[in-house]
C-alpha positions as CSV (number, residue, x, y, z in Angstrom):
1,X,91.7,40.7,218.3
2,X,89.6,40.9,215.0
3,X,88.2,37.6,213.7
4,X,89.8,36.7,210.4
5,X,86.1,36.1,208.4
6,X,85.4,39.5,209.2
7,X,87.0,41.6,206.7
8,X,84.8,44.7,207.6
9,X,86.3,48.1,206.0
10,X,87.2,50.6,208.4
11,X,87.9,54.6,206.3
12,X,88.7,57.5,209.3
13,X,85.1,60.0,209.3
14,X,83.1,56.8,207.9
15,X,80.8,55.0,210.1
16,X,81.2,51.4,210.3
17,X,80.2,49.2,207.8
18,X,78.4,45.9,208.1
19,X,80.8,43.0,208.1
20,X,80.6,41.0,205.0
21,X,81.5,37.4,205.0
22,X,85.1,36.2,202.9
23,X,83.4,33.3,201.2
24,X,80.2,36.0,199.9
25,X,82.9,38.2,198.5
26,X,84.4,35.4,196.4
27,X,81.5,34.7,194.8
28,X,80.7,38.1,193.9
29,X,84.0,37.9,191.7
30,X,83.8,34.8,189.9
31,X,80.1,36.6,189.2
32,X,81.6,40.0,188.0
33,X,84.0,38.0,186.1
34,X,81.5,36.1,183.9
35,X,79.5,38.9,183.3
36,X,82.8,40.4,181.9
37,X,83.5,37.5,179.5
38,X,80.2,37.0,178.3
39,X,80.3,40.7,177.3
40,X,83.3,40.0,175.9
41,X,82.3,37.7,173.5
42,X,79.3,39.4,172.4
43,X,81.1,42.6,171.2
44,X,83.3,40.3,169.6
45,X,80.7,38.4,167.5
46,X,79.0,41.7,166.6
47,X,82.4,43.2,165.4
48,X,83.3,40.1,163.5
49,X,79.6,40.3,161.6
50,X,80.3,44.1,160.7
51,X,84.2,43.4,159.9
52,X,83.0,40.6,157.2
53,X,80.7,43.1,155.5
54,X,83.3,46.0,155.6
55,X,85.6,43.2,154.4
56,X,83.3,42.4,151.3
57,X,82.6,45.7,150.2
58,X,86.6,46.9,150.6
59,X,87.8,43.5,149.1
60,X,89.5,44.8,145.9
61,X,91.1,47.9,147.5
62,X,92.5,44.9,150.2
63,X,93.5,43.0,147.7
64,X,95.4,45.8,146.2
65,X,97.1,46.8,149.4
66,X,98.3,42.9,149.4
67,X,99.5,42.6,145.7
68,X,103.3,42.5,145.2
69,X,105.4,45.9,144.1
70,X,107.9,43.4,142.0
71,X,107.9,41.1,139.5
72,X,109.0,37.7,139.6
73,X,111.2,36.1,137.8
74,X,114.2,37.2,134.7
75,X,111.3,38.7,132.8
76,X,111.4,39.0,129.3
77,X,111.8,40.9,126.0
78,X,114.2,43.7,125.5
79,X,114.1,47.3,126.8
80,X,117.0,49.6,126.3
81,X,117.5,52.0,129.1
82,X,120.1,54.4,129.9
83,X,121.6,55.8,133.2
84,X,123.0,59.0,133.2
85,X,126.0,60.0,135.4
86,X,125.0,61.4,138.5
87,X,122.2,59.4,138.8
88,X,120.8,58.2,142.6
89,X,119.4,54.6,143.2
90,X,115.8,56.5,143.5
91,X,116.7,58.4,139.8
92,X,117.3,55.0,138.3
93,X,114.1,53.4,140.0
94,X,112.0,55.9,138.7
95,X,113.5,55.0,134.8
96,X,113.0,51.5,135.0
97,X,109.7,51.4,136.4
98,X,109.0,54.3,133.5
99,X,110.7,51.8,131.3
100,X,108.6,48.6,132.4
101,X,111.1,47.1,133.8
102,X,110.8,46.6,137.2
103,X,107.1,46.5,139.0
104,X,107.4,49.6,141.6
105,X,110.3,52.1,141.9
106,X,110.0,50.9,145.8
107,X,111.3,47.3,144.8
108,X,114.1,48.3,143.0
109,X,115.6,51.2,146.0
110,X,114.8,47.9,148.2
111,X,116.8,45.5,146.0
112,X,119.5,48.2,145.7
113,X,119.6,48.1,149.6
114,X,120.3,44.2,149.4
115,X,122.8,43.8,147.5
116,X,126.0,46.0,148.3
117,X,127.6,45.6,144.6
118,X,124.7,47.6,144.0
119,X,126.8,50.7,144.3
120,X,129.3,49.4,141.4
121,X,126.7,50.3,139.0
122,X,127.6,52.4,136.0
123,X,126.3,55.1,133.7
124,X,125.6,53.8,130.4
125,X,123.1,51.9,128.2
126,X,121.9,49.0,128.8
127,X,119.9,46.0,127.3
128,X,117.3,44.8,130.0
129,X,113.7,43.1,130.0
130,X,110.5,43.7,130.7
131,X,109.0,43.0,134.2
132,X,111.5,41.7,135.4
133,X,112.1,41.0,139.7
134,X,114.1,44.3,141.1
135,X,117.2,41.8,142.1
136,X,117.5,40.2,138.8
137,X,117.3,43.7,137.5
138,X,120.2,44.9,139.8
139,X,121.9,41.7,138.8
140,X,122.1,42.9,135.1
141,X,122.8,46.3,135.3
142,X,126.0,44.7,137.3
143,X,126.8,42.6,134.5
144,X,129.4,43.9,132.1
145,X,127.9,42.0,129.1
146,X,124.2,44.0,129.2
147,X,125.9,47.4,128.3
148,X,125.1,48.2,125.1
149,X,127.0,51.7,125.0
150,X,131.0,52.0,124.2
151,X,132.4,54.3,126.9
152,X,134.6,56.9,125.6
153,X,137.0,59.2,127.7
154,X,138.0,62.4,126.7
155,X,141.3,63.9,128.8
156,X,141.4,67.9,130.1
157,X,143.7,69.9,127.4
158,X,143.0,67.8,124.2
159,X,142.2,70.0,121.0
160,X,139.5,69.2,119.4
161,X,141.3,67.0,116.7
162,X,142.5,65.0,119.0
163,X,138.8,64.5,120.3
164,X,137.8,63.4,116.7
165,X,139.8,60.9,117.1
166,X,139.5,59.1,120.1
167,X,135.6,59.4,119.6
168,X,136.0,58.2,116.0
169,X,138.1,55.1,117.6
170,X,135.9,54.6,120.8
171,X,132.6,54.5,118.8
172,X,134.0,53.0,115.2
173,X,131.8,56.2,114.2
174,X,134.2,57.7,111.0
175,X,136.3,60.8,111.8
176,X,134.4,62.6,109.0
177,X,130.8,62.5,110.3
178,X,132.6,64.2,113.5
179,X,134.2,66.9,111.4
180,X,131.1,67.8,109.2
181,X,129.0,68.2,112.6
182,X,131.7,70.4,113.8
183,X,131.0,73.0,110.8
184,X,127.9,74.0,112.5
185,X,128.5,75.2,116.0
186,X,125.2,76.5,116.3
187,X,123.8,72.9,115.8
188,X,125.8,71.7,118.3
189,X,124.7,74.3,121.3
190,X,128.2,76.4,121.0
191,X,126.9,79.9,121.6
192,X,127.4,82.9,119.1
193,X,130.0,84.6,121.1
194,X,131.9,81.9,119.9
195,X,132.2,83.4,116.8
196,X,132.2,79.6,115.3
197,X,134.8,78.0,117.3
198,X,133.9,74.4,118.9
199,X,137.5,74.9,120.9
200,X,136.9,74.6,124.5
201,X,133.4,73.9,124.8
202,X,134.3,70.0,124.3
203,X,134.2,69.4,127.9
204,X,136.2,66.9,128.7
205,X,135.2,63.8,130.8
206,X,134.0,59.9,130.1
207,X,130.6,59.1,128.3
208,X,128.1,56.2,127.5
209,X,127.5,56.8,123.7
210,X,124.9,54.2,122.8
211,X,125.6,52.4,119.1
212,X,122.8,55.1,117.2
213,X,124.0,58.0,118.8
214,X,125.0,60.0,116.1
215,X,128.1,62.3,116.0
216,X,125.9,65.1,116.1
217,X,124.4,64.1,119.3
218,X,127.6,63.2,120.7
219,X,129.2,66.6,120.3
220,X,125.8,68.0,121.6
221,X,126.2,65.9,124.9
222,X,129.7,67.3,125.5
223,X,129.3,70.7,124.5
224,X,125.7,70.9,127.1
225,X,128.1,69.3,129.7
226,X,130.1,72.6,129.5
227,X,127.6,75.0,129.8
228,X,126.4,73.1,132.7
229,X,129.9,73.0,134.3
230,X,129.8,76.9,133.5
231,X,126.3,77.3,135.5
232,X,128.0,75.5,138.2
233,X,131.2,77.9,138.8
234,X,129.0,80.7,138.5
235,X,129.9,82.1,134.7
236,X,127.6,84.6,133.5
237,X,126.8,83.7,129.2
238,X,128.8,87.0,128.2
239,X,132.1,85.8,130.3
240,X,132.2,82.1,129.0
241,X,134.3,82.3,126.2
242,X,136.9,84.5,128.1
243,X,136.9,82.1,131.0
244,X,137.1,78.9,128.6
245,X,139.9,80.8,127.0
246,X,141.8,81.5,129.7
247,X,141.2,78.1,131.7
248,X,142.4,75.9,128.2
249,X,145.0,78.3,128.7
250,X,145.8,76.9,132.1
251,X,145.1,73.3,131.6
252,X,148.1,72.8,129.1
253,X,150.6,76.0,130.6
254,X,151.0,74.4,134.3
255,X,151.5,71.1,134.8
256,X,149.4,70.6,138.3
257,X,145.9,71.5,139.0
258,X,147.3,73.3,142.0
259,X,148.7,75.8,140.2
260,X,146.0,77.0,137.5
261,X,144.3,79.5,139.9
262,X,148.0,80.9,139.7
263,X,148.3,80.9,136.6
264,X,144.6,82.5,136.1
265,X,146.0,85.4,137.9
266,X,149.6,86.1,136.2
267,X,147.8,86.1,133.0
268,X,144.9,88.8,134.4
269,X,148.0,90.7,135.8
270,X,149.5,90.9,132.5
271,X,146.3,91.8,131.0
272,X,145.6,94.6,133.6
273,X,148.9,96.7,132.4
274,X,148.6,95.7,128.9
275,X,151.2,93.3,128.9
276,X,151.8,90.6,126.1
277,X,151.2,86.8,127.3
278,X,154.2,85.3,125.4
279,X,153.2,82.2,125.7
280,X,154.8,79.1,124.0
281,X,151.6,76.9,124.4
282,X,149.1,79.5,122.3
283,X,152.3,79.3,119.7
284,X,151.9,75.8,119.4
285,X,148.3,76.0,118.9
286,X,149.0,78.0,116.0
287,X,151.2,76.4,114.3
288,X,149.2,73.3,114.8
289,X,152.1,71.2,117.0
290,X,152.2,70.2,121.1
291,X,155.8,70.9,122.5
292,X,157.1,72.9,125.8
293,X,159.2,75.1,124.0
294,X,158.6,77.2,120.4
295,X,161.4,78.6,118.1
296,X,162.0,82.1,117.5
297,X,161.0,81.1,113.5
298,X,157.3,79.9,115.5
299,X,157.2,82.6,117.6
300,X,157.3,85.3,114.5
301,X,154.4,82.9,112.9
302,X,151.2,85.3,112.4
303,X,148.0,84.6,113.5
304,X,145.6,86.2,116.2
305,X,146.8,83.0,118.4
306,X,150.0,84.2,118.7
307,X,150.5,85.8,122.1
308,X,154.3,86.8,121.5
309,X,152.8,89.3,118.5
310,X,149.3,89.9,119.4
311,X,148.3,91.5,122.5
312,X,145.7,90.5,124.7
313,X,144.0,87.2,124.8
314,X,144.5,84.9,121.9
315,X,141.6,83.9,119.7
316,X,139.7,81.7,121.7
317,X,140.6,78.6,123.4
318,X,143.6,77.0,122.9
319,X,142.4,73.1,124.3
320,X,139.1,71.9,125.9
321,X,139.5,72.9,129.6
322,X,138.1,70.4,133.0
323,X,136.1,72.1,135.8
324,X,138.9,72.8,137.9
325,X,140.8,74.8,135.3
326,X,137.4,76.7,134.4
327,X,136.8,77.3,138.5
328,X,140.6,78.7,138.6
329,X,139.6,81.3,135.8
330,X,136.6,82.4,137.2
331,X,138.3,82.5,140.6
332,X,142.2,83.0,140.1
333,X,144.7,83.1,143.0
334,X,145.6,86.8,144.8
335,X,149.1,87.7,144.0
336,X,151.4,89.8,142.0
337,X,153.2,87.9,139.6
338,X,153.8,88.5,136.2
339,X,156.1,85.4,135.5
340,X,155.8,81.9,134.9
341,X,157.8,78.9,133.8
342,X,157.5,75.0,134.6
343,X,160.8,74.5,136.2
344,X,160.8,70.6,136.1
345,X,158.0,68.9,133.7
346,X,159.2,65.6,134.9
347,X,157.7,66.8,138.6
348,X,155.5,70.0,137.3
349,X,157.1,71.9,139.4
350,X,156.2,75.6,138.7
351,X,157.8,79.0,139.6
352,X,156.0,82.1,139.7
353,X,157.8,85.2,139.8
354,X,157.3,89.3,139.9
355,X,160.2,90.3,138.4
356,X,161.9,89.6,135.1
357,X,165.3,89.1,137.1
358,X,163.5,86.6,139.4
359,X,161.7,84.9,136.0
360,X,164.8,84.8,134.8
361,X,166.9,82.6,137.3
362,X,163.8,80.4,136.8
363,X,164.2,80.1,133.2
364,X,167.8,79.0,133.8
365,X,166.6,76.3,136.0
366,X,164.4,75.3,133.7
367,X,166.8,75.5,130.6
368,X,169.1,73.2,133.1
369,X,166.6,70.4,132.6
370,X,166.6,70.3,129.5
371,X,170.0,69.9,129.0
372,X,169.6,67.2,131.1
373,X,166.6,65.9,129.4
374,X,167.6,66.1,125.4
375,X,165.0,65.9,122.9
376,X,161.9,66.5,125.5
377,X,161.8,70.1,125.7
């Protein structure tokens, strides 16, 4: 039996080592252990004597590293900045911190991430101030009052008269400054293949018109929002005014989106064998009138937009066409038809048919309705 002070180490093909005492052992720690510490705290001294002079030279780029990215406070002044549509929270930083507004385009994503009415805001022009905090600049462009810019709305399938109009009544601009801009296209961006014809490159949608925009600059906006909506689909420049034409076509013939691929592809199908249109809603254009139906005494009018006398494509566009209508033109339904005719304009329910037989019966139908519906057809 091995006494318990003699803690000798015993490794198999090692000869025996001397026995060393327990109590030795501990003081050869508490030794090793001091040694350690005092180390320790001489490493630690010398660091903290080289820190301090890296610390005074560095100072100012520290100090820099510290500062705030945002402002504090409401700030103050007025800066007028616009948002376009489209625009990310990071597009927006970036313009207010170009604008002075906000300190750092960082505080403003990071106030945008705080607040979760942040996603409410809207396109427009606003009134804001300089330098202010990133959440009291979210906080305004939230606020109704700080839009500066009348918001006007144009629907798919208006003429352009009826765009005069609402943009005359949306901006209290007068209707005349809007026609004299429109009696140079070319000022406006309308292409040449135009042949001088704003219709259907008024794209239709809602803009933020600040209170100098000029009717010029208006039309501008709207007529570069087509071109980039004719980019999108895919248009080449020498097919746009025969895609317009035949999309404004099928914005105001069928009654549902669903069906102006359909109606895109009765009209190339009539096209491909030479086949008149004879359609009411170029009729109407002519004759300068919106109805369902045209009389026979309309339908003998002359002019290059009527499709019951002149073959081919009418003139040009017939309304101001939306991107789906444009996408339909470019990229119209497969299938044979020939025919047709809105069977219920209550429902838009539309009938497409091969045959004049078949188009007839859904003529009938539709004829039925308006029996039934005096004084709307």
């Amino acid at each position: 039996m091995r006494d318990h002070d003699d803690l000798s180490l015993v490794l198999p093909g090692v000869a025996r080592a001397e026995p060393v005492n327990v109590h030795e052992r501990r003081r050869q720690r508490r030794r090793r252990r001091g040694r350690r510490a005092l180390t320790l705290l001489i490493a630690l001294a010398l660091v903290a004597g080289g820190g301090y002079g890296a610390y005074t030279a560095l100072r100012p780029s520290v100090l820099s590293l510290l500062a705030s990215d945002d402002y504090t406070g409401p700030g103050s002044g007025q800066v007028t900045v616009t948002i376009a549509p489209g625009d990310s929270g990071r597009a927006i930083a970036q313009v207010l911190a170009q604008a002075g507004v906000v300190k750092s385009p960082g505080a403003f994503v990071d106030a945008v991430a705080a607040n979760p009415k942040a996603a409410l805001i809207q396109p427009g022009t606003y009134a804001l101030r300089r330098q202010m905090s990133a959440a009291a600049a979210v906080g305004l462009l939230l606020d109704p009052a700080a839009r500066t810019a009348q918001q006007v709305t144009i629907r798919e399938g208006m003429r352009v008269a009826q765009i005069v109009q609402v943009l005359s009544v949306s901006t209290g601009r007068p209707a005349s400054d809007y026609t004299a801009a429109l009696r140079d296209p070319a000022a406006l961006g309308v292409p040449a293949l135009a042949k001088g014809k704003v219709e259907g490159w008024l794209f239709p949608s809602s803009y933020q018109f600040g209170p100098d925009s000029t009717a010029v600059q208006q039309l501008s906006t709207m007529v570069a929002q087509t071109k980039k909506v004719l980019a999108q689909v895919g248009v080449p420049d020498r097919d746009a005014e025969r895609i317009l034409t035949i999309a404004s076509i099928a914005e105001v013939e069928a009654a549902s989106p669903d069906d102006f691929a359909k109606v895109a592809r009765t009209l190339d199908n009539r096209l491909k064998i030479k086949m008149k249109l004879q359609l009411d809603s170029t009729v109407s254009y002519a004759v300068g009138k919106r109805s369902i139906t045209t009389t026979p005494a309309e339908r003998a009018t002359k002019s290059p937009y009527n499709t019951y006398l002149v073959p081919g494509l009418p003139l040009g566009p017939i309304s101001n066409p939306g991107k789906a209508a444009i996408d339909a033109a470019y990229h119209p339904a497969a299938g044979p038809w020939l025919y047709f005719v809105t069977v219920d304009p209550s429902t838009g329910e539309t009938k497409f048919a091969t045959t004049s037989a078949q188009h007839a019966q859904n003529v009938a139908q539709f004829q039925a309705w308006c029996r039934q519906h005096k004084g709307q057809c």
